[in-house]
C-alpha positions as CSV (number, residue, x, y, z in Angstrom):
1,X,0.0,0.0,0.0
2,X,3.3,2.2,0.4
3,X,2.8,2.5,-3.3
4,X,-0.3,4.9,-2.9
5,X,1.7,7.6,-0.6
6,X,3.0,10.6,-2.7
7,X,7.1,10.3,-2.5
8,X,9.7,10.5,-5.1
9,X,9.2,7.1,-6.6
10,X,5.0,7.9,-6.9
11,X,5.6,11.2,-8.6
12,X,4.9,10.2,-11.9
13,X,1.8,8.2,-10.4
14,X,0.8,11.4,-8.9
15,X,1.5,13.6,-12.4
16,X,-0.8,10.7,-14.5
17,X,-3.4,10.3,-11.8
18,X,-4.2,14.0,-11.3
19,X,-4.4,14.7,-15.2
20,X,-6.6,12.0,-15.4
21,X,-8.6,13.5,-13.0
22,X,-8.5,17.1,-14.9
23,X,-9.2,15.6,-18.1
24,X,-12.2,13.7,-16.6
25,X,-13.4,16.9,-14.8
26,X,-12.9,19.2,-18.0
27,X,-14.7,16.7,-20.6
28,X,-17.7,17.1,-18.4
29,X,-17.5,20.6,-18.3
30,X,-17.0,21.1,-21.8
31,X,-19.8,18.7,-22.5
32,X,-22.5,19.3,-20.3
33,X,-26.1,21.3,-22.3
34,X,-27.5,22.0,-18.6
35,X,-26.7,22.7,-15.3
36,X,-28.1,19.4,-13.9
37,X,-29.2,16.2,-15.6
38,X,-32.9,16.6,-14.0
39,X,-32.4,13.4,-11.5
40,X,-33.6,12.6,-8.5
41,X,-33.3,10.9,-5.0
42,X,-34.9,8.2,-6.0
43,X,-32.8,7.2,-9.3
44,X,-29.5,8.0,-8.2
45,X,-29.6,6.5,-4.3
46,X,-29.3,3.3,-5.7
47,X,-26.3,4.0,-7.9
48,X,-24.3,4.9,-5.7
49,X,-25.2,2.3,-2.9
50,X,-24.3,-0.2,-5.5
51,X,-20.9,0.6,-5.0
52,X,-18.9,-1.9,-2.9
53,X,-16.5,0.3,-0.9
54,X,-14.8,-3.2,0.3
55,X,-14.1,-4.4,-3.2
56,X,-11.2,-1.5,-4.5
57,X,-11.3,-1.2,-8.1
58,X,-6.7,-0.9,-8.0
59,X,-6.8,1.0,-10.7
60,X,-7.4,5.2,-11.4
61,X,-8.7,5.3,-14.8
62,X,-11.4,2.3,-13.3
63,X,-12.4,4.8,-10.3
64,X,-13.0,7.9,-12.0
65,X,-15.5,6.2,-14.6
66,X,-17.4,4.9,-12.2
67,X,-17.1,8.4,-10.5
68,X,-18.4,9.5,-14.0
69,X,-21.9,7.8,-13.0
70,X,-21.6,8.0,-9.4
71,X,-20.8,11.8,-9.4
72,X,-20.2,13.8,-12.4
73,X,-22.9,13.2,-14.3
74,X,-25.5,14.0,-11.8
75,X,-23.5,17.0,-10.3
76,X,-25.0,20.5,-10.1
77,X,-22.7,23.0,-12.0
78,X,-22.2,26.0,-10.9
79,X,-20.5,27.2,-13.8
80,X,-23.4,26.8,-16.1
81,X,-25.3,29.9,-17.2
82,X,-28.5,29.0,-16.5
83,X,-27.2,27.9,-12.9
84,X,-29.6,30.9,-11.0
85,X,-30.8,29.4,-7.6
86,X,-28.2,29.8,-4.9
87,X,-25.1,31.9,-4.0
88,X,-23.0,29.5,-5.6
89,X,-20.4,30.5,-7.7
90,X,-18.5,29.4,-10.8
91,X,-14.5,29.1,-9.7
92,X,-11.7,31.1,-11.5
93,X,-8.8,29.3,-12.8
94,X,-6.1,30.5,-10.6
95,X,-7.8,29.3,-7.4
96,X,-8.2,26.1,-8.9
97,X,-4.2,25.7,-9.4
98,X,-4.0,27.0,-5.4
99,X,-6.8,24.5,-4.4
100,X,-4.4,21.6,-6.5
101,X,-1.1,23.2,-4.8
102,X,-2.5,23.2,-1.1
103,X,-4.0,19.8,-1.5
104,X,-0.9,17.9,-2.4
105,X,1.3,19.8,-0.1
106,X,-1.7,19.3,2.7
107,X,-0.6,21.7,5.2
108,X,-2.4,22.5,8.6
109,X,-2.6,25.9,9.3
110,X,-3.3,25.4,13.2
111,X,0.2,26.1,13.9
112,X,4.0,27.4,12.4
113,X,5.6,23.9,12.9
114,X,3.3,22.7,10.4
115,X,2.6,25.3,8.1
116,X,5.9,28.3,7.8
117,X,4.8,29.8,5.2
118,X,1.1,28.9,4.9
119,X,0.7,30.7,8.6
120,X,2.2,33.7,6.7
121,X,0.2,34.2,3.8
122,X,-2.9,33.2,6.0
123,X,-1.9,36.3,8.0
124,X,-1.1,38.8,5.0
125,X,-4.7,38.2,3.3
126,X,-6.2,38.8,6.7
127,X,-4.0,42.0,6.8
128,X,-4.9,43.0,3.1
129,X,-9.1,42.0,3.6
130,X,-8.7,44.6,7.0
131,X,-7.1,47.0,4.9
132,X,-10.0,47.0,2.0
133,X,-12.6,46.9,5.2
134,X,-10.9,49.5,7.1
135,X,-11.0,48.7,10.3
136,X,-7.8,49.5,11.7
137,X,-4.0,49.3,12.6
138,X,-5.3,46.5,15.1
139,X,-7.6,44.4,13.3
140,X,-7.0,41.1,12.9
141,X,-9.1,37.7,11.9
142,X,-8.9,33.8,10.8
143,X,-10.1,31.8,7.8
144,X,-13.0,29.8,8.5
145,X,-14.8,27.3,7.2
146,X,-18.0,29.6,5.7
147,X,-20.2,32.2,6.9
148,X,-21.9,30.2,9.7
149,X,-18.6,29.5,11.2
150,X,-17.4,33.1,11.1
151,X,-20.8,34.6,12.5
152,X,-21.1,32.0,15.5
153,X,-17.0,33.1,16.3
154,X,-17.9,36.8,16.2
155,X,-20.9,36.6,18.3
156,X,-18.8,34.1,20.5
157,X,-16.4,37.1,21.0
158,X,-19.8,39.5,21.0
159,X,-21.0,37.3,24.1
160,X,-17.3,37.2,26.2
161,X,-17.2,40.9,25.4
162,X,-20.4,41.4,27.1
163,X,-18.9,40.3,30.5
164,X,-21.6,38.6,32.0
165,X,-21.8,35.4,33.9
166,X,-22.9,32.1,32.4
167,X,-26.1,32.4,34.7
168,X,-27.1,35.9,33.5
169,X,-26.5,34.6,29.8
170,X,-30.8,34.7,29.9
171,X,-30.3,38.5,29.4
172,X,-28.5,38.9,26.6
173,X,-30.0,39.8,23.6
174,X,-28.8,39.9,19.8
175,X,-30.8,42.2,17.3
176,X,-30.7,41.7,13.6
177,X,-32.2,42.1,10.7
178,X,-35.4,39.9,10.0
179,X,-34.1,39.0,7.1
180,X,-30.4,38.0,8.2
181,X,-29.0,34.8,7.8
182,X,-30.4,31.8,9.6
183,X,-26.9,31.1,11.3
184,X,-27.7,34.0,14.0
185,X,-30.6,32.1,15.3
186,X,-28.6,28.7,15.0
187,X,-25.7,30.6,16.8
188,X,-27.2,31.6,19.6
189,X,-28.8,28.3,20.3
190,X,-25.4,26.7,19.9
191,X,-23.9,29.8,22.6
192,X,-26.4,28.9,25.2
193,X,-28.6,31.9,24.7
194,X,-32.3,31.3,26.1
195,X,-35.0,31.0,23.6
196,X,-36.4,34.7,22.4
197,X,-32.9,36.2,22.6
198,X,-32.5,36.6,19.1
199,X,-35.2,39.8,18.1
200,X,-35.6,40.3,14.5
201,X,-35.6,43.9,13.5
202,X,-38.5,44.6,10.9
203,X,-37.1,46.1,7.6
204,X,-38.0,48.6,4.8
205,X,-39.9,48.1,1.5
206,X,-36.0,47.5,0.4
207,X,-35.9,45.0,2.7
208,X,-33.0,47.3,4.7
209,X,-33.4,46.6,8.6
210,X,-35.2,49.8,9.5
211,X,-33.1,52.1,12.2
212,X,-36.1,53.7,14.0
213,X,-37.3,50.0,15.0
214,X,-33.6,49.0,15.9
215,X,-33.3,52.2,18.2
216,X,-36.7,50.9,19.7
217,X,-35.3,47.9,20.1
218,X,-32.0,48.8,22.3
219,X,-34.6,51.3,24.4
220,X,-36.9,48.1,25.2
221,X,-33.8,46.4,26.3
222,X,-32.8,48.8,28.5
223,X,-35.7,49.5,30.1
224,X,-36.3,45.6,30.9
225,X,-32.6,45.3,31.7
226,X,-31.4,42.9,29.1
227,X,-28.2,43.4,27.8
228,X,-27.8,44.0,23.6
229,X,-24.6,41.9,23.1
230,X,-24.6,42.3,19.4
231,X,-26.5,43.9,16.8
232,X,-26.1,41.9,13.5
233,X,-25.9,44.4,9.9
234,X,-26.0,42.7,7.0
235,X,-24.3,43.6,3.7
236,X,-25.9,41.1,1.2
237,X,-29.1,39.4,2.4
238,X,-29.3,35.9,1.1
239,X,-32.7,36.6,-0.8
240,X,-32.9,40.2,-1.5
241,X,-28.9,40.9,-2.0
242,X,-30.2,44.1,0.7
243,X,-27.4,46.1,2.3
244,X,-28.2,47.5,6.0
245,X,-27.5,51.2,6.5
246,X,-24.1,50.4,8.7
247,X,-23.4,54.1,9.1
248,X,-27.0,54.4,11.2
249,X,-26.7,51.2,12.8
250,X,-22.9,52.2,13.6
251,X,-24.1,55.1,15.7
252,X,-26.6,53.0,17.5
253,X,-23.7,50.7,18.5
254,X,-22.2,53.6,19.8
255,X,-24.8,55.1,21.7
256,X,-25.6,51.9,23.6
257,X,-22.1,50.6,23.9
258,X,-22.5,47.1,21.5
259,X,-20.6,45.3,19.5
260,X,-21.7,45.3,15.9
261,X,-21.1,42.4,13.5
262,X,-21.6,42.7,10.2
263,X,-22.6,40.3,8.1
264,X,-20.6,41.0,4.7
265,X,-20.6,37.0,3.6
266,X,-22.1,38.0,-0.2
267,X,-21.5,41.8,-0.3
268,X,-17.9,41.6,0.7
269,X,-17.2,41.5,-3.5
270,X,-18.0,45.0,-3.0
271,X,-14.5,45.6,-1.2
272,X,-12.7,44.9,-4.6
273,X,-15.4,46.8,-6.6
274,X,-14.1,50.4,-8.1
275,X,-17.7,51.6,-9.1
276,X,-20.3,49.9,-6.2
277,X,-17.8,50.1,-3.1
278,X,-19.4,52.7,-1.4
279,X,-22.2,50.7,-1.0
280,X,-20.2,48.9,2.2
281,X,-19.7,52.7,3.4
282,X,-19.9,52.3,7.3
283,X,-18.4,48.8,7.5
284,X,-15.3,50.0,8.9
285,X,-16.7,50.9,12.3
286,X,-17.9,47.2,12.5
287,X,-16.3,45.6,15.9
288,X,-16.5,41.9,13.2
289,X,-17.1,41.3,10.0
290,X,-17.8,37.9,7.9
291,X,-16.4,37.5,4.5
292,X,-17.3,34.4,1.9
293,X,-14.6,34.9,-0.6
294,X,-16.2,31.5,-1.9
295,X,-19.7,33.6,-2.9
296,X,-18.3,36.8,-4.4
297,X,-14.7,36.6,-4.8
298,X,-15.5,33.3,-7.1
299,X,-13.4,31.3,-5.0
300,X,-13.6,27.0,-4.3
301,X,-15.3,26.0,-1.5
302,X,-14.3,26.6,1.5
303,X,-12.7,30.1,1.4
304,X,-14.0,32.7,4.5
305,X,-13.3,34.6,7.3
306,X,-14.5,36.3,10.0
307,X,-12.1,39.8,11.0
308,X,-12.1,41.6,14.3
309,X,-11.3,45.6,14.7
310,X,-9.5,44.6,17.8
311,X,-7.1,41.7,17.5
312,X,-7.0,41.3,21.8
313,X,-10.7,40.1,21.5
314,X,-9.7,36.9,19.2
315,X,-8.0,35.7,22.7
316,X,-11.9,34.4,24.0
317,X,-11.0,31.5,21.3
318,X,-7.6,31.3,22.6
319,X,-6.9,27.4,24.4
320,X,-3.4,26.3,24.9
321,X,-2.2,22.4,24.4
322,X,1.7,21.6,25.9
323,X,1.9,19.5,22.6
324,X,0.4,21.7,19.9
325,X,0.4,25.7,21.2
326,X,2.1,26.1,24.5
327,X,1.8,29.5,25.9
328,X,5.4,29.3,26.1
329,X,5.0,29.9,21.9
330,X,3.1,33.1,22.9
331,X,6.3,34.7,24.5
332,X,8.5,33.3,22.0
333,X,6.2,34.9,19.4
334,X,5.4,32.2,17.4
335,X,2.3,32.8,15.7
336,X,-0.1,29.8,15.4
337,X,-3.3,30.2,13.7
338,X,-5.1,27.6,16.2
339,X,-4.9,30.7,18.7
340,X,-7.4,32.8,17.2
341,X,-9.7,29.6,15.8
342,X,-12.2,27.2,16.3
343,X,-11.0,24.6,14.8
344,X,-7.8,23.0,14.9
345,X,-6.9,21.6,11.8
346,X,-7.5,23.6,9.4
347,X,-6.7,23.6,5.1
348,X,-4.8,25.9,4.2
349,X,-7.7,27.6,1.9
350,X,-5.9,31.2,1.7
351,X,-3.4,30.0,-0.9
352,X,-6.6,29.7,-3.4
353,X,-7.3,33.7,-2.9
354,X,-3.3,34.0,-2.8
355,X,-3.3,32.9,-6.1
356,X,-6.1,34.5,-7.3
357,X,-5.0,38.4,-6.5
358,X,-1.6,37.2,-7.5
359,X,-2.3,35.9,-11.3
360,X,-5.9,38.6,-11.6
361,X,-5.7,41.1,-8.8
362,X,-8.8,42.6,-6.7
363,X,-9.7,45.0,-10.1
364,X,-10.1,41.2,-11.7
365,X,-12.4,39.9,-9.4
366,X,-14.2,43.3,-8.8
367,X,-15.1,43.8,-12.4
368,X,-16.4,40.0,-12.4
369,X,-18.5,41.0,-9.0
370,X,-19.6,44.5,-10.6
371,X,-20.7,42.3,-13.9
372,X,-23.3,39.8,-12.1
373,X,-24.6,43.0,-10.3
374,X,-25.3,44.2,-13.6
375,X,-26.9,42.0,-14.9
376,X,-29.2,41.6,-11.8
377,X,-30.0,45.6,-12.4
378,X,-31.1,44.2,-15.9
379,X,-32.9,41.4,-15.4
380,X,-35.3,43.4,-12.8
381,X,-36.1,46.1,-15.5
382,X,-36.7,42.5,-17.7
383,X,-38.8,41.6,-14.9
384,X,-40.5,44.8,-14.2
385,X,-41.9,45.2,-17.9
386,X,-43.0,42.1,-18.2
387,X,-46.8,41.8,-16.9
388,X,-46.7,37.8,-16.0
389,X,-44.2,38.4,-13.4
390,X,-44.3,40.7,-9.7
391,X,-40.8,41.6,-8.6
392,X,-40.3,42.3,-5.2
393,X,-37.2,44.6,-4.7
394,X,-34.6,46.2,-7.2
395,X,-31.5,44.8,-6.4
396,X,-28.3,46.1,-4.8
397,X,-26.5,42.9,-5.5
398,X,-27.1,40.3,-7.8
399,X,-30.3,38.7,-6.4
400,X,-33.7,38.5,-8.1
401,X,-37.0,37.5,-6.0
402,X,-39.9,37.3,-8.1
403,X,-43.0,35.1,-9.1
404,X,-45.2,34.2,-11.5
405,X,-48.7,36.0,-11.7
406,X,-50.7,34.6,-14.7
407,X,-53.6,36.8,-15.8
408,X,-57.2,35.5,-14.6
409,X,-55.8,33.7,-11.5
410,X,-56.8,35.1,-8.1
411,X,-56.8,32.8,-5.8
412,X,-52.9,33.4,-3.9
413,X,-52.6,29.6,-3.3
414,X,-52.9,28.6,-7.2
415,X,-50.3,30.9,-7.7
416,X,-48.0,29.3,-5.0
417,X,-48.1,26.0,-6.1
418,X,-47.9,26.9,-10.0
419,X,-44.8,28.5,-8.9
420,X,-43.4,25.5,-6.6
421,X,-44.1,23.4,-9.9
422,X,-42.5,25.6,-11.9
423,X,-39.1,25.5,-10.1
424,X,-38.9,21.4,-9.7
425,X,-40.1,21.2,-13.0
426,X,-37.7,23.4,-14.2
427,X,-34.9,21.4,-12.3
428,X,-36.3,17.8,-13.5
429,X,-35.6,19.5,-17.0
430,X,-32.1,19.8,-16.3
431,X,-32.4,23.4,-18.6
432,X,-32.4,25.8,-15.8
433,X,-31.8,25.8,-11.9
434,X,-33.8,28.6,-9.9
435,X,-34.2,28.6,-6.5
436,X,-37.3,29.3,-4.1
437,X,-38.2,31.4,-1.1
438,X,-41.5,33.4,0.8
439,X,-42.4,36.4,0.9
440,X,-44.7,37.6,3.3
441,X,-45.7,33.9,3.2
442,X,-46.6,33.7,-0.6
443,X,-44.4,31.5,-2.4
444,X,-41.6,33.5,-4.6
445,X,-38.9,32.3,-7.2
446,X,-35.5,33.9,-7.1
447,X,-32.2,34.5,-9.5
448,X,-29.1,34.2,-7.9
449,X,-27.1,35.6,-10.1
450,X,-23.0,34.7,-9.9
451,X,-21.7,33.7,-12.8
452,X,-20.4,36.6,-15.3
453,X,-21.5,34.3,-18.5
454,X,-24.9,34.7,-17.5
455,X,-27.0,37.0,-20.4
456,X,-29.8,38.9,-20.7
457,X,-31.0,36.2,-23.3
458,X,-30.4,33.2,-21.0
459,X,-32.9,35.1,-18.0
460,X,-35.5,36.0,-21.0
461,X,-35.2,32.3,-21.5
462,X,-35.4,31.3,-18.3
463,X,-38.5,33.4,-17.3
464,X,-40.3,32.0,-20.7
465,X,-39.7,28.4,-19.5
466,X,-41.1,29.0,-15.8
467,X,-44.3,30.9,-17.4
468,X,-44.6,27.8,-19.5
469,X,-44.4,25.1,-17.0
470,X,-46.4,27.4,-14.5
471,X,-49.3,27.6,-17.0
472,X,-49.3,23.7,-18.0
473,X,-50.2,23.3,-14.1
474,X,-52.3,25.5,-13.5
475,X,-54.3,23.8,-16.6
476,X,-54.0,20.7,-15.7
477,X,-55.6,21.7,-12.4
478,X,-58.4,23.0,-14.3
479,X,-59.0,20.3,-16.2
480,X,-58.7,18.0,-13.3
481,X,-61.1,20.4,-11.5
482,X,-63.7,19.6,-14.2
């Protein structure tokens, strides 16, 4: 089995397999006419629990045709055009060549004795993502595994700031947007927060968390004495693309003495922006922010962070091991990672963003983000003349909610489930992937649109395909009716 282990005498195994593996990967690619081949649960369970992981098939070429029908054929890409559902992205080469680099290599970015280097760059794209933020000489942060990660360590920091005792944790309170991302709920559960300690802020007809209701908010607090550890902003709502007004919400921090965390995991494209940038105006008095360079800065999966304005603050995830991070390490400045993270072992996913500014710079990746916000702005004026459809906001990122309305149809409920059909009809296709939210609890269709090789004609198409599919239900439940 030594055979399999990558050493001098395995290079050439290691050069073969690998561009077998591209090859395989690129044919697809290349080949593919949709973004999914319309299957289902039901069809493709058995495939791959036909596969007898006991019997190895000893050879590569063997494995990654059966990966073919296992996998590849079945996979969801991203990359496709008419890919619209949700904040996936399609991957730039360069990052690709990091994520084949940092693979083979297979660093751990916990701590210097296993990493030199890695630590380093880890620490400089920290430095440079601060820098584009703004948030100070002493800011300092970690990759992370996504946004969920990064917004349950910044309201982990939020909570250890607020300096209360685990048996007064009942009082604190966390105020967001009601239209932030599930993961503060899920975080405070996961914090120990009692039930009711996350209060959702109502928002604007923009869908922008409204500052009158969140300076309500704080005064209800005070005057029943909980204590506002965080208020979550967010820059990039997962359905609406909506940007909180961070310069108002700043204030409010100010005034009541909170941390503020802003959730930046889609906007943060906007830092390498030159035309929309100052749409993250205010960010830099955030106390945390979360970045997703894997939604908007077209990165591999996983690629995030979570930064802090004051580096002393990371030390509430600080645990030291005698056989990994002694504090001994500490005094002998020897900067390990695992200091300021949750997790331990951790890939070394900043040498895919490494790569990426290195080979295309920030413009490079801005003038991607600032091309699928483009197209969002003209697929809602698409939207907005076209009488079968309602659109619910104009975007400030590259999000589209919307639904079907067909003429003659009153009853809300017919138009929920025509639209529900519309989408997994429109998947089982394989022609077109949209995804699906509510709205006011109506049933809505959204765009979520990442992928620069998107056009104007592929939406147009798009939108024709779900009017068709909406109205073939909607008449076979008249005909069914009679």
């Amino acid at each position: 089995m030594r055979s399999h282990l990558l050493n001098r005498t395995t290079a050439e195994d290691y050069r073969h397999s690998v561009s077998a593996g591209v090859d395989q990967v690129a044919d697809r690619l290349t080949s593919v006419t949709g973004p999914f081949s319309g299957t289902d649960v039901e069809a493709l369970t058995p495939v791959v629990g036909s596969v007898d992981l006991d019997r190895p098939l000893g050879d590569t070429a063997a494995a990654l045709d059966e990966l073919s029908e296992v996998y590849l054929r079945d996979a969801v890409y991203f990359h496709h055009p008419r890919y619209l559902a949700h904040l996936n992205c399609p991957v730039v080469i360069p990052a690709l060549v990091g994520e084949a680099v940092l693979s083979a290599v297979n660093s751990s970015l916990d701590t210097w004795d296993q990493s030199a280097g890695g630590t380093l760059i880890e620490r400089r794209l920290i430095d440079w993502t601060a820098g584009r933020i703004g948030l100070g000489p002493a800011a300092d942060g970690v990759f992370t595994s996504g946004g969920t990660q990064s917004n349950l360590q910044a309201l982990l920091l939020a909570r250890e700031e607020a300096k209360l005792r685990p048996e007064e944790f009942g009082r604190l309170r966390i105020l967001t947007s009601e239209c932030s991302h599930f993961s503060v709920s899920k975080s405070a559960k996961l914090l120990g927060l009692s039930p009711g300690s996350v209060v959702p802020v109502p928002v604007d007809r923009e869908k922008r968390m409204r500052t009158a209701a969140l300076a309500a908010a704080l005064e209800q607090c005070e005057a029943e004495g909980a204590v506002p550890m965080a208020v979550v902003a967010t820059a990039g709502t997962t359905d609406f693309g909506s940007i909180d007004p961070l310069p108002e919400i700043a204030a409010l921090c100010d005034r009541y003495a909170t941390w503020m965390h802003v959730d930046a995991a889609y906007g943060c494209g906007l830092l390498a922006s030159r035309t929309r940038r100052e749409l993250l105006d205010g960010i830099e008095r955030a106390d945390s922010v979360t970045v997703d360079y894997h939604k908007s800065f077209f990165q591999p999966v996983s690629s995030s962070a979570v930064l802090v304005r004051d580096r002393a603050t990371l030390r509430h995830a600080t645990y030291h091991a005698e056989y990994l991070n002694p504090e001994r390490a500490v005094e002998e400045r020897i900067p390990n990672q695992v200091d300021k993270s949750l997790q331990t072992t951790r890939r070394f996913d900043a040498l895919k963003l490494w790569m990426t500014l290195r080979i295309m710079g920030a413009d490079g990746i801005g003038e991607l983000f600032d091309e699928v916000c483009e197209l969002a702005s003209e697929g809602w004026r698409l939207l907005a003349a076209d009488p079968r459809y309602d659109v619910v906001v104009e975007p400030r990122l590259s999000t589209l909610v919307f639904r079907y309305v067909p003429a003659g149809v009153a009853a809300a409920a017919d138009i929920d489930r025509a639209n529900l059909y519309a989408r997994k009809a429109l998947a089982a296709s394989g022609e077109a992937v949209v995804a699906g939210t509510k709205v006011d609890g109506r049933q809505y269709l959204k765009f979520t649109l990442l992928n620069p090789e998107t056009t104007t004609a592929d939406l147009r198409t798009v939108l024709d395909l779900i009017a068709g599919h909406s109205e073939q239900y909607l008449g076979d439940s008249l005909d069914r009716a009679s």
